[in-house]
C-alpha positions as CSV (number, residue, x, y, z in Angstrom):
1,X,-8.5,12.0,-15.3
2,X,-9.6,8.3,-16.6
3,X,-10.3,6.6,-12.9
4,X,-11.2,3.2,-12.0
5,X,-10.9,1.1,-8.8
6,X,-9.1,-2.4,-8.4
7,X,-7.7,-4.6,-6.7
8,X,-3.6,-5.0,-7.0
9,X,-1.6,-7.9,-7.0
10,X,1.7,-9.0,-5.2
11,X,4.7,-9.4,-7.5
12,X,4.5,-13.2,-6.8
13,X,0.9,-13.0,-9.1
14,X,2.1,-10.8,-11.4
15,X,5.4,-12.9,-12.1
16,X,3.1,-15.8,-12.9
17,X,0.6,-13.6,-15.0
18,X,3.6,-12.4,-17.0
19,X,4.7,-16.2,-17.7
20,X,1.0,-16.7,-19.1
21,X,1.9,-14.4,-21.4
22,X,4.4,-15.8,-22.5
23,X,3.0,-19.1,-23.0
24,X,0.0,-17.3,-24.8
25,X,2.7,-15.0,-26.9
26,X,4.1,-18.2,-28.5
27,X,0.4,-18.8,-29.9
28,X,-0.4,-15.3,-31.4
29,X,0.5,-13.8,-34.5
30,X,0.2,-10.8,-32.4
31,X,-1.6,-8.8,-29.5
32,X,-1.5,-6.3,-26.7
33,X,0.0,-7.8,-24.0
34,X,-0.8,-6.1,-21.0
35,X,2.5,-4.8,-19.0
36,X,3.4,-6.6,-15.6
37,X,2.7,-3.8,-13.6
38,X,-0.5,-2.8,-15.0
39,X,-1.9,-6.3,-14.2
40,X,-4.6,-5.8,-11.9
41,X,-8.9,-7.0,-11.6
42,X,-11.4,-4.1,-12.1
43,X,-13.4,-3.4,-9.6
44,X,-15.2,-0.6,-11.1
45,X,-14.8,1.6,-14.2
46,X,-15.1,5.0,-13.4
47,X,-13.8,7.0,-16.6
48,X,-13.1,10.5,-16.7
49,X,-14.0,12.8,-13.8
50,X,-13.4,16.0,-12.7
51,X,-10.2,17.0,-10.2
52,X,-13.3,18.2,-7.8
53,X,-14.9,14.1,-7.9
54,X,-11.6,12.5,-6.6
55,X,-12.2,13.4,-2.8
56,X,-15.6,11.8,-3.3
57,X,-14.0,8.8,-4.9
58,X,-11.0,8.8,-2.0
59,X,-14.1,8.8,0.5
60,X,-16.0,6.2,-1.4
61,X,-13.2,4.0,-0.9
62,X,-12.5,4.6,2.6
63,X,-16.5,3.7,3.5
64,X,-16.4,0.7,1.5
65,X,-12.9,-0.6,2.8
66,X,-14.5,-0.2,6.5
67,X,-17.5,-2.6,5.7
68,X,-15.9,-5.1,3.8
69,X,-13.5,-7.8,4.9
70,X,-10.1,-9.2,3.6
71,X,-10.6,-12.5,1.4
72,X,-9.0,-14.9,-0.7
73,X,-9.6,-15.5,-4.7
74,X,-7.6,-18.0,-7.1
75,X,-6.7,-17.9,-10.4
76,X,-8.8,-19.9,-12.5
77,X,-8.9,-20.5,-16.5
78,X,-8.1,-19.1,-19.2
79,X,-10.7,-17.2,-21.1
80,X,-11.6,-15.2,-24.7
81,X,-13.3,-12.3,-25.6
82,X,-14.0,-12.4,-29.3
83,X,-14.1,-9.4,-31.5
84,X,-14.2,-10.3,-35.3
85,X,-11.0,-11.5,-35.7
86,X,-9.0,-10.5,-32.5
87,X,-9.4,-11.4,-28.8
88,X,-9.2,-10.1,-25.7
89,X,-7.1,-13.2,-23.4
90,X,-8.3,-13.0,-19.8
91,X,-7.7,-15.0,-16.3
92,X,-10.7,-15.9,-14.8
93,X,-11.1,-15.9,-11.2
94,X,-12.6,-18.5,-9.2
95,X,-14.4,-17.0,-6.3
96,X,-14.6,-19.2,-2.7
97,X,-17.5,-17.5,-1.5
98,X,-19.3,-13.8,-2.1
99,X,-16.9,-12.0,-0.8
100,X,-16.0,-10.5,-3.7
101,X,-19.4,-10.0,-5.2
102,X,-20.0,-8.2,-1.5
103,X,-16.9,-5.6,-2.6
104,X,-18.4,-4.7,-5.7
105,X,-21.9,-4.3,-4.7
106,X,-20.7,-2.1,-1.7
107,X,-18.6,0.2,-4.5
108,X,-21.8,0.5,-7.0
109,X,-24.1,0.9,-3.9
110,X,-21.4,4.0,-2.1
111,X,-20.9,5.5,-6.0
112,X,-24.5,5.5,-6.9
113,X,-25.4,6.9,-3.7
114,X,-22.6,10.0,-4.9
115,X,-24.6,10.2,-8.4
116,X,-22.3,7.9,-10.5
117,X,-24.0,5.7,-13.1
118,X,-24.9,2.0,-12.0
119,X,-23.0,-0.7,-14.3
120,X,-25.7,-2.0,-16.5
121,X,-23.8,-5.2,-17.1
122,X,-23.8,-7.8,-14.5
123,X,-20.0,-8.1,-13.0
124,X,-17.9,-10.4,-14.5
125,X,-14.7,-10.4,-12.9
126,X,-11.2,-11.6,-14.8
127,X,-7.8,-10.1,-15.5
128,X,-6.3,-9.0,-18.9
129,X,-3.4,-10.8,-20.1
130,X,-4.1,-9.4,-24.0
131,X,-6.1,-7.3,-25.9
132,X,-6.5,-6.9,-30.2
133,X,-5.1,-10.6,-29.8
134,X,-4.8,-12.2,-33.4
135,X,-4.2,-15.9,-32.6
136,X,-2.7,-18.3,-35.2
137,X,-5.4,-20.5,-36.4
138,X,-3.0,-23.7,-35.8
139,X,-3.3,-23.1,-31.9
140,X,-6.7,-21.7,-31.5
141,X,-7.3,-25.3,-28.9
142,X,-4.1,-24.8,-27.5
143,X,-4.9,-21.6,-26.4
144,X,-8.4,-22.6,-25.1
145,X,-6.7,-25.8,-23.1
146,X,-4.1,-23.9,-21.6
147,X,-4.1,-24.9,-18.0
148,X,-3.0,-21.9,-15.8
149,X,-2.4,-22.8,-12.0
150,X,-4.8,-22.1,-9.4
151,X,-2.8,-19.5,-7.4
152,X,-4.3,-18.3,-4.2
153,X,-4.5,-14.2,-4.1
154,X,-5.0,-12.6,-0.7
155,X,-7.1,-9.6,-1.2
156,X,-6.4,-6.8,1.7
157,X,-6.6,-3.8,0.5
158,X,-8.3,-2.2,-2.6
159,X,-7.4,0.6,-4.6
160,X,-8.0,4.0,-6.8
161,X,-6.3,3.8,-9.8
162,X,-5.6,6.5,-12.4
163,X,-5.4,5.2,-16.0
164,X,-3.1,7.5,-18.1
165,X,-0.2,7.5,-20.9
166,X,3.7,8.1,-19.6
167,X,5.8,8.2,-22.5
168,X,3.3,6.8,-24.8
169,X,2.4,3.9,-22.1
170,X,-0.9,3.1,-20.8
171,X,0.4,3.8,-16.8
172,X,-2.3,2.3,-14.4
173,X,-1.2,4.3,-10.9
174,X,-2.2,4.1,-7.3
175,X,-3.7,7.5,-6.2
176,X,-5.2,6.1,-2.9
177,X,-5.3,2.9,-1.1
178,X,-7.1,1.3,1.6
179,X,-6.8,-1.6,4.2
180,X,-9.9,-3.9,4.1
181,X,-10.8,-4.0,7.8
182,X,-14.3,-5.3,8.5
183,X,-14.5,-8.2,11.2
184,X,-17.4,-10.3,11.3
């Protein structure tokens, strides 16, 4: 099983996320628009692992949802990844404080602690709208200047995802959740 964990958004975030990609559609010859409900923001990348890692995973994200408290983010910019020709199209996050930073060094700490690899690469937090994005060359700016709203997302809980196909579709599904629940 492909596993990863991340944090979820309310149908309010994804409803605006999905209008981004509308905007962004009209701009692209073409491109892999992520699905509504597979909108979410990496934590952590686990990739495959055995049926016998998930309790250790589960726990993982029970220990971290104890130590860390719930928070607020906002969407920020739009962003690019270029590959060659094609793009990955991302929403940044603009981050109030380190709260967020905090969550994902507690999940590398827990997982290296259980023998996962470390990330190599420093964190760099943002949300996929599109990937193998070809824009049309006409609207390369508009795409850069495209102002997306600063929504506010309440982060509370966090989440194990599984990443699989259903009926040919990349599926991104819940397998355990947990309240954040830290007090200062």
């Amino acid at each position: 099983m492909r596993a990863f964990f991340a944090i979820e958004f309310n149908n309010n975030i994804k409803n605006y996320l999905e209008s981004v990609q509308n905007d962004l559609n009209k701009y692209c010859i073409k491109g892999n628009f992520s699905r509504k409900d597979n909108l979410h923001l990496t934590l952590k990348f686990i990739g495959e692992v055995d049926s016998d890692k998930l309790n250790t995973l589960k726990e993982v994200l029970n220990n971290v949802a104890l130590t860390n408290s719930p928070f607020t983010l906002y969407l920020d910019s739009i962003g690019k990844f270029n590959k060659g020709n094609k793009s990955i199209i991302w929403s940044g996050i603009k981050k109030e404080d380190n709260s967020l930073l905090h969550l994902y060094n507690s999940i590398e700490g827990a997982l290296s602690k259980e023998g996962f690899k470390k990330e190599s690469r420093n964190y760099s937090p943002h949300i996929t709208l599109c990937r193998e994005a070809i824009i049309n060359k006409g609207y390369i700016k508009e795409v850069d200047n495209l102002i997306i709203e600063k929504l506010p997302i309440e982060i509370k809980k966090i989440s194990l995802m599984e990443s699989t196909r259903i009926n040919g579709k990349l599926t991104y599904i819940p397998i355990h959740l947990k309240d954040l629940t830290w007090n200062y």
